[in-house]
C-alpha positions as CSV (number, residue, x, y, z in Angstrom):
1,X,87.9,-4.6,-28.1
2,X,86.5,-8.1,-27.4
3,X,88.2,-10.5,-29.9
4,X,85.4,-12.0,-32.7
5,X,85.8,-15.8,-32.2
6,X,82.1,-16.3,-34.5
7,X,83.6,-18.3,-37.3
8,X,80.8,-16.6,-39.8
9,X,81.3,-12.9,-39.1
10,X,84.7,-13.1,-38.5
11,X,85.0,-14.9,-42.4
12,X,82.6,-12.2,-44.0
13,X,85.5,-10.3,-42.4
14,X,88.4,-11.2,-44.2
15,X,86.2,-12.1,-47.6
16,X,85.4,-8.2,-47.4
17,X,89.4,-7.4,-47.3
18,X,90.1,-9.8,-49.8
19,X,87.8,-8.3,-52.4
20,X,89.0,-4.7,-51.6
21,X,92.6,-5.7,-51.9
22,X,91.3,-7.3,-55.4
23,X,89.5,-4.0,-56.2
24,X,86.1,-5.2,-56.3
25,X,83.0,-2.9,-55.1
26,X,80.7,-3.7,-52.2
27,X,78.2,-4.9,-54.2
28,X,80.7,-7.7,-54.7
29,X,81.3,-8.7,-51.2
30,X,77.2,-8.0,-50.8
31,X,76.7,-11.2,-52.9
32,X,79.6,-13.1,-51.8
33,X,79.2,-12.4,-47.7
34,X,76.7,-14.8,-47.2
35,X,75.2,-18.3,-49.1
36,X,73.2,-17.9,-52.3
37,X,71.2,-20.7,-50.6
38,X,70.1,-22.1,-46.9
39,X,67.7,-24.7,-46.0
40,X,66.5,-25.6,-43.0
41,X,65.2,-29.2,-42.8
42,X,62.8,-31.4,-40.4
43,X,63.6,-35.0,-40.5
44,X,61.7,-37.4,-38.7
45,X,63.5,-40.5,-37.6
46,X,61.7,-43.6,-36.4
47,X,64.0,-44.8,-33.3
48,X,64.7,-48.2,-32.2
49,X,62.7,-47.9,-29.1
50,X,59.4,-47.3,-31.7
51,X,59.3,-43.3,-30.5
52,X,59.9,-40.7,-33.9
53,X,62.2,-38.1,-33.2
54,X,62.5,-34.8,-35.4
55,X,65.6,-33.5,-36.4
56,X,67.0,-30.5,-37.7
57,X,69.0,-30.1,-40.9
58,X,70.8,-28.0,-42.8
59,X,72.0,-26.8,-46.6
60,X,73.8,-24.1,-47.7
61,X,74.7,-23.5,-51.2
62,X,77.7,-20.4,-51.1
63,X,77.9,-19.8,-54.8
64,X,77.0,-21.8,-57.8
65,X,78.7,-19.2,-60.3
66,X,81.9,-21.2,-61.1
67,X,79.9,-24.5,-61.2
68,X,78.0,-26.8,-58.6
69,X,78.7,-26.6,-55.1
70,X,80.4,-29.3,-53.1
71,X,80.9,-30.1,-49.4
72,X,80.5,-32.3,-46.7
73,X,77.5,-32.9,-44.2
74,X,78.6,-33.2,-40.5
75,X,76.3,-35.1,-38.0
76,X,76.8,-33.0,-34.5
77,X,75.4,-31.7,-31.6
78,X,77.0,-28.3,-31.8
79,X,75.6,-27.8,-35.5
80,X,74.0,-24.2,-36.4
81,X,72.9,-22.9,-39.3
82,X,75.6,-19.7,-38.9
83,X,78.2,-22.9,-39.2
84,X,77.0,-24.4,-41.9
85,X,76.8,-20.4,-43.7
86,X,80.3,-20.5,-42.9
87,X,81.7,-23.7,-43.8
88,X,79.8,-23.3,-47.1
89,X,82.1,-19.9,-48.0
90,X,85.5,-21.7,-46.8
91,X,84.3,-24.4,-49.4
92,X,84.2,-21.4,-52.0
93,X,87.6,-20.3,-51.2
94,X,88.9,-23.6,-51.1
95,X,88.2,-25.5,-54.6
96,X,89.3,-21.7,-55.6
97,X,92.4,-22.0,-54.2
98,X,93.3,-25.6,-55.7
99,X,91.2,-24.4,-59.0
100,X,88.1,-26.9,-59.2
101,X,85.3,-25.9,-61.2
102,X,83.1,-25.8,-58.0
103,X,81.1,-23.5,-55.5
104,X,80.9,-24.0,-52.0
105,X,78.2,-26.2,-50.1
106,X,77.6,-27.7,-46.7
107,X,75.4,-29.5,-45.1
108,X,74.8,-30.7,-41.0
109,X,72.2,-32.3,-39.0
110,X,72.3,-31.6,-35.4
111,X,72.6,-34.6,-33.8
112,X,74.8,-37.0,-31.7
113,X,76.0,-40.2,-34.4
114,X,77.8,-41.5,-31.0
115,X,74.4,-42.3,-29.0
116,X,72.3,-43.5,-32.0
117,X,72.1,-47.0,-33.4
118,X,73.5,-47.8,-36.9
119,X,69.9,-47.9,-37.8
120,X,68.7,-44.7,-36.7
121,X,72.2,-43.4,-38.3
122,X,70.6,-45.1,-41.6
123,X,67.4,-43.7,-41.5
124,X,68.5,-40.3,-40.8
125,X,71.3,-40.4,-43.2
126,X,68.3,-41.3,-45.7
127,X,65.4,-39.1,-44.0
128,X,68.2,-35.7,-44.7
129,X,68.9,-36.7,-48.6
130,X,65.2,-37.3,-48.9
131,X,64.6,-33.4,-47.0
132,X,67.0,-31.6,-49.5
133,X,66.6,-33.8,-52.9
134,X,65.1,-30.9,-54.3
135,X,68.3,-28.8,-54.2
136,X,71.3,-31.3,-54.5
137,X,72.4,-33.7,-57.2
138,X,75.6,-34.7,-59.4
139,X,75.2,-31.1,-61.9
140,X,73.6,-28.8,-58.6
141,X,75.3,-29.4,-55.0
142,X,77.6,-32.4,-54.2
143,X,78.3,-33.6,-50.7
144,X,80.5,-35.3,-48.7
145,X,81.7,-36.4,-45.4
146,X,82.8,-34.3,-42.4
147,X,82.7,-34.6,-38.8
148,X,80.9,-38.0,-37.6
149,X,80.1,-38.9,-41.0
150,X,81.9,-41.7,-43.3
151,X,82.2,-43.7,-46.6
152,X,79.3,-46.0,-45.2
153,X,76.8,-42.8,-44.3
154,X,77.8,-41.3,-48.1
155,X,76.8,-45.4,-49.3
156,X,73.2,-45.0,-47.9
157,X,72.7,-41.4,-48.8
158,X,73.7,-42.6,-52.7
159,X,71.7,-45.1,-52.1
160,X,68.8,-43.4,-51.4
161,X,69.3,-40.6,-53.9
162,X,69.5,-43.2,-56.5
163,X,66.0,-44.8,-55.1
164,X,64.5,-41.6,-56.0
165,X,66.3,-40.8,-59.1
166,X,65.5,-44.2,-60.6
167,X,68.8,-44.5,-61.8
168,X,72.7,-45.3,-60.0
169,X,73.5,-41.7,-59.4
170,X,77.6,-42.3,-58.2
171,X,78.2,-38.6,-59.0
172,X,75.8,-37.1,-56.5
173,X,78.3,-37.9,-53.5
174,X,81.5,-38.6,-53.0
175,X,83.7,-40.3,-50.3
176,X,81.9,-43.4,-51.0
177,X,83.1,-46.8,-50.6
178,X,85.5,-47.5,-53.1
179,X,83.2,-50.8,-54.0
180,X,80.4,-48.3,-55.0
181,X,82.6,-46.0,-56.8
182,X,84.8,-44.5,-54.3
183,X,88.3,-43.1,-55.0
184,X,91.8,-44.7,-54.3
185,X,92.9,-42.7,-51.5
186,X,90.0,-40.5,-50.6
187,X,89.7,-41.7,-46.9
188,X,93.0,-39.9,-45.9
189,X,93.1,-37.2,-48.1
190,X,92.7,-34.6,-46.3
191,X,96.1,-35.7,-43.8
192,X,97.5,-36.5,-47.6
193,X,97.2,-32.5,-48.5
194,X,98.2,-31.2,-44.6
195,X,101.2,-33.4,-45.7
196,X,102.4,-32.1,-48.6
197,X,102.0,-27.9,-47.7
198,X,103.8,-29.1,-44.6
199,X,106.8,-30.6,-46.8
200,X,106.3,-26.8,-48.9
201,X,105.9,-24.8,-45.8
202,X,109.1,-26.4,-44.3
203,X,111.7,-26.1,-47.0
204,X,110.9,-22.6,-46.8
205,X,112.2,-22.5,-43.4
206,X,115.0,-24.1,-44.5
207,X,113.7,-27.3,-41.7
208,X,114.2,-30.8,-42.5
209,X,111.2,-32.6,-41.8
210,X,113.4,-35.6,-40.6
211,X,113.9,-35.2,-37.5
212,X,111.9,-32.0,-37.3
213,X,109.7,-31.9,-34.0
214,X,105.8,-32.1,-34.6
215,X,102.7,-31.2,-32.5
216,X,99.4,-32.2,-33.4
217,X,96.1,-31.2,-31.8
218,X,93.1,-33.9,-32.5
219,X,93.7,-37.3,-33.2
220,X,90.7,-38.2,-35.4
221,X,90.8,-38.7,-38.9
222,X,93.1,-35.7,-40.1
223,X,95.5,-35.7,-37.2
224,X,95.9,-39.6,-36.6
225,X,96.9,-40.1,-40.2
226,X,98.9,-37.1,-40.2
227,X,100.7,-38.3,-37.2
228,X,101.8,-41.3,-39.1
229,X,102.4,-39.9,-42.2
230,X,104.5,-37.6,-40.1
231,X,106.0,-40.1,-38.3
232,X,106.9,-42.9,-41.8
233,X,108.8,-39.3,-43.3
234,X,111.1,-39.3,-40.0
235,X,110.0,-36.5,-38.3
236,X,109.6,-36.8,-34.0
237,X,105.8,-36.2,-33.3
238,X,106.4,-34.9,-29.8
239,X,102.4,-34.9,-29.0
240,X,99.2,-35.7,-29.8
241,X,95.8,-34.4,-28.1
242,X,91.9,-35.3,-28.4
243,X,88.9,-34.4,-26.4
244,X,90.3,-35.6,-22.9
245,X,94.1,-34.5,-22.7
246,X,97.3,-34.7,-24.4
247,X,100.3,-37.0,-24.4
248,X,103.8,-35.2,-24.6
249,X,106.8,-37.1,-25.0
250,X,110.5,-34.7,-26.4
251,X,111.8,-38.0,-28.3
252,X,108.6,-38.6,-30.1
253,X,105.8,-40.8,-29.2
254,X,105.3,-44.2,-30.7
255,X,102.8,-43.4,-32.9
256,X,101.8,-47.0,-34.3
257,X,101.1,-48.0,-30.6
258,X,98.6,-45.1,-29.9
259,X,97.0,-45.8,-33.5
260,X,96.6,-49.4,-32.2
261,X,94.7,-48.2,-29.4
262,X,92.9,-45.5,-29.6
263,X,88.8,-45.6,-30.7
264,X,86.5,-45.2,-33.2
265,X,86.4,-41.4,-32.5
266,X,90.4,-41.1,-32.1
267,X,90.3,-41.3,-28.4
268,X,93.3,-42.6,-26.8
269,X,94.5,-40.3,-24.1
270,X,92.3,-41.9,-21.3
271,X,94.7,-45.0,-21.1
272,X,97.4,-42.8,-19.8
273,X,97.9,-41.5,-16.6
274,X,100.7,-38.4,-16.8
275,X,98.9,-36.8,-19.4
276,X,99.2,-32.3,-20.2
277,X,96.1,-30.3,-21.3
278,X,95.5,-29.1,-25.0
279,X,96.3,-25.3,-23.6
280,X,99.8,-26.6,-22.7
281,X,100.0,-28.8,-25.9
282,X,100.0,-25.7,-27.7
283,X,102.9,-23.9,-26.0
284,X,105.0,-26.9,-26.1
285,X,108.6,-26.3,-27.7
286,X,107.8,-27.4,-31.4
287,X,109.4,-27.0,-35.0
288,X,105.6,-27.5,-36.7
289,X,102.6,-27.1,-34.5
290,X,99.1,-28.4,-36.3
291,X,95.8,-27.3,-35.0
292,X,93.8,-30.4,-36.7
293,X,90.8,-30.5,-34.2
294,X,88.4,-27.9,-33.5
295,X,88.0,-24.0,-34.4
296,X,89.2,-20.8,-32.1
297,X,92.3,-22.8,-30.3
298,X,94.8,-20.2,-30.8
299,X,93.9,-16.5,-29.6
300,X,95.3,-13.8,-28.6
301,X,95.5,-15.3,-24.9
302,X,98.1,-17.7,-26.0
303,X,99.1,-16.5,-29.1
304,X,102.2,-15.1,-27.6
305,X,103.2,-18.2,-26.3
306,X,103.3,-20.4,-29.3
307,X,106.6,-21.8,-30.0
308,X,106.5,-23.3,-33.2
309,X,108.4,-22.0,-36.3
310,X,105.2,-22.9,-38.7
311,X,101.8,-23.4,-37.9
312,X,99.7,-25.6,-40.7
313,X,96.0,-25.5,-39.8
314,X,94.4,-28.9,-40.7
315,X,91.2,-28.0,-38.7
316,X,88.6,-25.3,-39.4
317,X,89.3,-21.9,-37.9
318,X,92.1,-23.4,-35.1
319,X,93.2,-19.6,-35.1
320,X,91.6,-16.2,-34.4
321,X,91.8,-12.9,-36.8
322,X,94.1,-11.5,-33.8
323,X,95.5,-14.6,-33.0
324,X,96.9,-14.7,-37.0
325,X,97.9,-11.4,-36.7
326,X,100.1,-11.6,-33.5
327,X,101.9,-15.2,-35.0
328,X,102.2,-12.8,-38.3
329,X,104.3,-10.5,-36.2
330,X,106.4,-12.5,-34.5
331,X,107.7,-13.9,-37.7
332,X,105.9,-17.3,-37.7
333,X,104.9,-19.1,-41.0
334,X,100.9,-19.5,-40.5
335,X,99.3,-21.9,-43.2
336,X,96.1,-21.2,-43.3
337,X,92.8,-24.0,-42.8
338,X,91.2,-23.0,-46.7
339,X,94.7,-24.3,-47.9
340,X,96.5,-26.9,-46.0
341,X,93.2,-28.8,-46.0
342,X,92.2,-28.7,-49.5
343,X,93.0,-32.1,-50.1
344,X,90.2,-33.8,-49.1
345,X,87.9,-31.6,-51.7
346,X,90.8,-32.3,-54.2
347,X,90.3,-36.2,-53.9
348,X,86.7,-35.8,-53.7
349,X,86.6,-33.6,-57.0
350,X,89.0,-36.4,-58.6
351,X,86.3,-39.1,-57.6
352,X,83.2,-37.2,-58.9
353,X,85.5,-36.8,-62.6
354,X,85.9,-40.9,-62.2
355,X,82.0,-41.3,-61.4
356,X,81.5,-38.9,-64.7
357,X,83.8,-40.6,-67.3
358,X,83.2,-44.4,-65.9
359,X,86.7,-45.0,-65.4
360,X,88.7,-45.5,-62.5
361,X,92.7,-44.4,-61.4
362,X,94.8,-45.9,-59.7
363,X,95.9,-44.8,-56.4
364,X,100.0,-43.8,-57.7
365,X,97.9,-41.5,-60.3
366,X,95.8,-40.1,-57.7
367,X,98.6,-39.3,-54.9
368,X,100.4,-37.8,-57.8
369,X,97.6,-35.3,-59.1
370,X,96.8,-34.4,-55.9
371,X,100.6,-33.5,-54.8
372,X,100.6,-31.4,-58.4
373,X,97.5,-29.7,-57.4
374,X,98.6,-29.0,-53.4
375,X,101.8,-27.3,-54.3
376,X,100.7,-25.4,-57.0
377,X,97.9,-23.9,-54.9
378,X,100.7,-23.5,-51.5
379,X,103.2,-21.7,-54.3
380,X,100.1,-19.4,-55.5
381,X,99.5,-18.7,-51.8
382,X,103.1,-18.3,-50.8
383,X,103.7,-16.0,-53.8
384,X,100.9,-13.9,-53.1
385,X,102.0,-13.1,-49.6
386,X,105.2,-12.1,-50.4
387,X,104.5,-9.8,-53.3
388,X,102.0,-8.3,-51.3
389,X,103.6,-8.2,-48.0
390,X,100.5,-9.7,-46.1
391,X,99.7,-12.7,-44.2
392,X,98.9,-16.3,-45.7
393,X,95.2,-16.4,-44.6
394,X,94.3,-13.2,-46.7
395,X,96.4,-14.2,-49.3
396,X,94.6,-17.6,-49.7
397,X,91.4,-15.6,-49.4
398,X,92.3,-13.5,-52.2
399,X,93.1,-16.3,-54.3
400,X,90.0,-18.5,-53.3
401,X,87.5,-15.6,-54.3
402,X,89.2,-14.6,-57.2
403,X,87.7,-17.0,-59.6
404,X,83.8,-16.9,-57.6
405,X,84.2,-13.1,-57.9
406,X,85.2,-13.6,-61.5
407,X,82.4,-15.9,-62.5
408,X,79.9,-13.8,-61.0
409,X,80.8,-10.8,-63.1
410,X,81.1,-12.2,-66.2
411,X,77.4,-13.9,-65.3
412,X,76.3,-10.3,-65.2
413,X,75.3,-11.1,-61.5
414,X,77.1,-8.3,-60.3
C-alpha cells in the first residue's frame, strides 16, 4: 500500500482514531474531520512596476466550540487550501494539548514574500486583513505569524484592522512588535517550547543534555534558535541543514559563527564547500534528532535508518503515519509536532491576555508560565502513552481533541 504523505487526510486519520480510543461516535469525528469554516480570498495588489496582480488567500476556522480560533498566516508559494484545512485542526489539537481556551485557525496567501518589495508585502499584508475582516477579530479568529511572515507583517495587518474598526484593536493579532503591544519573548517561542519537551523527553532517557549530541533539520526561525539554545545548555549540535545542504561536524559546530552568517531566510550552507544532503543529515549518528523544517522528511524509506534515541518534531508533519510507527517499534521516543511546538501558540495566547487586561509581564514571568504550561502538557502526553501503551502522536491527539470534542457536546452540536 502506497504510504499517505497528504498532511490533511492523513490528520483526519489519526483525529478519527483518537475519538474512537476516547469513545466518541462518528458523528463526532464527522464535525471535527474538517474546518467549521474556509474562505477563499482574491486580493488585488497594486505592484511597484504600476501592473495589479490578484492573489489568492485563505481562512480556515477548525472549531470555535472551546472559544475563538487562533493561528498563523503563512505567505508561500506552495500554499493550498487542503494546507490551510490542515494546519487549522493541528491548531485545535494544539491549544488543547497546552489547555488554552481556543479553536483552531489558519490563514495563507500563496505567494513568494522573497521576490516582492516591502511595499507590495504591505499592501498585501493589508489587502488579506481587508478580504477576511468579516470573519476574524480579537473575540472570533486570531492570527499570527508562520512561514515568511513576521512581527512587522502582524504590525500592518493590526494596523489595518484597527483602520477599519475605528478603534486600536491590539487583541486581534498577536506576534506584534513588542512596541505596539507585543509579548516579551514571543519571537522565539516556539524554539523556547522545542526546548523545554526536549529537557522532558531527555531525562526520560536517562540522557544528559550536556554533552548530548543534537541534529537539527532547518535553520530558520525554530531551528536556529534551537541550535543556540541547544548549544548555551551544553549540548554538541553535530548538524544543521536548510534548503541547500547540510553541515556535519562530530565535535559540534560553532553555532554562533553560522548564526553570524547565515540570511534573512536562515540560509547559510552555501558558504561551505564539504557540505552532506538533508537525507544523510537524518541518518547521522545522533542522541536527539529534530525535524524543524518542512513536513514528510521521515518515511518509511529511511525510517529504519534513523539513529537517534529521541526524535522532537519542531516542524509540521516532519514524519509519516508509517514512518511514526516504524520509530515506535524500534523503541525510539517520538515527540510529536502538535506538542513540542506549542510554545509559540502558548506565548501568543499569553500576549492576546496582556492586550485584554492592558498590562504587560515581564519576560522572567513569561519564560516561567510557559515552562509550567510545556511540561504539564509533555507529562499529560507522556502519561497517556504509557497507560495506554500507544505512541506519542495519538496520545497527544487524544488529549488535543478531548476538550474540542467536549465543548461541542455540551453545545448540543453533536
Amino acid at each position: 500500500m502506497a504510504e499517505n504523505l497528504n498532511l490533511f487526510t492523513s490528520t483526519q486519520d489519526v483525529i478519527q482514531e483518537a475519538l474512537q480510543k476516547l469513545g466518541y461516535d462518528e458523528a463526532m469525528y464527522e464535525l471535527l474531520k474538517e474546518p467549521l469554516r474556509m474562505l477563499e480570498v482574491r486580493i488585488p495588489v497594486k505592484m511597484d512596476d504600476g501592473t495589479t496582480k490578484v492573489f489568492t488567500g485563505y481562512r480556515a476556522q477548525h472549531n470555535d466550540a472551546v472559544g475563538p480560533t487562533k493561528g498563523g498566516v503563512r505567505f508561500h508559494p506552495a500554499v493550498t487550501d487542503e494546507e490551510v484545512k490542515a494546519l487549522s485542526m493541528w491548531m485545535t489539537l494544539k491549544c488543547g494539548i497546552v489547555d488554552l481556551p481556543y479553536g483552531g485557525g489558519k490563514g495563507g496567501v500563496i505567494c513568494d514574500p522573497r521576490q516582492m518589495s516591502m511595499g507590495e508585502i504591505e499592501r498585501l499584508s493589508r489587502g488579506y486583513v481587508r478580504a477576511v475582516s468579516q470573519i476574524v477579530g480579537p473575540t472570533k479568529d486570531i492570527p499570527a505569524p508562520d512561514v515568511f511572515t513576521n512581527a512587522q507583517i502582524m504590525a500592518w495587518m493590526m494596523d489595518e484592522y484597527s483602520r477599519m474598526d475605528e478603534f486600536n484593536s491590539p487583541g486581534f493579532i498577536t506576534g506584534k512588535p513588542l512596541v505596539l503591544g507585543g509579548s516579551q519573548g514571543r519571537d522565539r517561542a516556539t524554539a523556547e517550547g522545542v526546548t523545554i519537551v526536549i529537557k522532558e523527553a531527555a531525562k526520560k532517557r536517562g540522557i544528559n543534555i550536556e554533552g548530548a549530541r543534537i541534529v537539527i533539520q532547518g535553520f530558520g526561525n525554530a531551528g536556529s534558535f534551537l541550535a543556540k539554545f541547544m548549544s548555551d545548555l551544553g549540548a554538541k549540535v553535530i548538524g544543521i541543514s536548510d534548503a541547500y545542504g547540510a553541515l556535519h561536524d562530530p565535535n559540534g559546530l560553532d553555532i554562533d559563527y553560522l548564526l553570524d552568517r547565515r540570511d534573512s531566510f536562515g540560509t547559510v550552507t552555501t558558504l561551505f564547500e564539504n557540505t552532506i544532503s538533508n537525507k544523510e543529515l537524518l541518518e547521522l549518528d545522533c542522541d536527539i534528532l529534530v525535524p524543524a523544517a518542512i513536513e514528510n522528511q521521515i518515511t518509511a524509506d529511511n525510517a529504519h535508518n534513523v539513529k537517534a534515541n529521541i526524535v522532537v518534531e519542531a516542524a509540521n508533519g516532519p514524519t509519516t503515519a508509517e514512518a511514526t510507527r516504524i520509530l515506535t517499534e524500534r523503541g525510539i521516543l517520538l515527540v510529536p509536532d502538535v506538542l513540542a511546538s506549542a510554545g509559540g501558540v502558548t506565548v501568543s495566547y499569553f500576549e492576546w491576555v496582556q492586550n485584554n487586561q492592558g498590562y504587560y509581564w515581564t519576560e522572567e514571568e513569561v519564560q516561567e508560565k510557559l515552562v509550567r504550561k510545556m511540561v504539564e502538557a509533555f507529562d499529560n502526553v507522556y502519561t497517556t502513552a504509557m497507560n495506554r501503551n500507544i505512541n506519542m502522536r495519538l496520545a497527544a491527539y487524544m488529549v488535543g481533541v478531548r476538550r474540542t470534542a467536549e465543548a461541542s457536546r455540551f453545545r448540543g452540536w453533536v
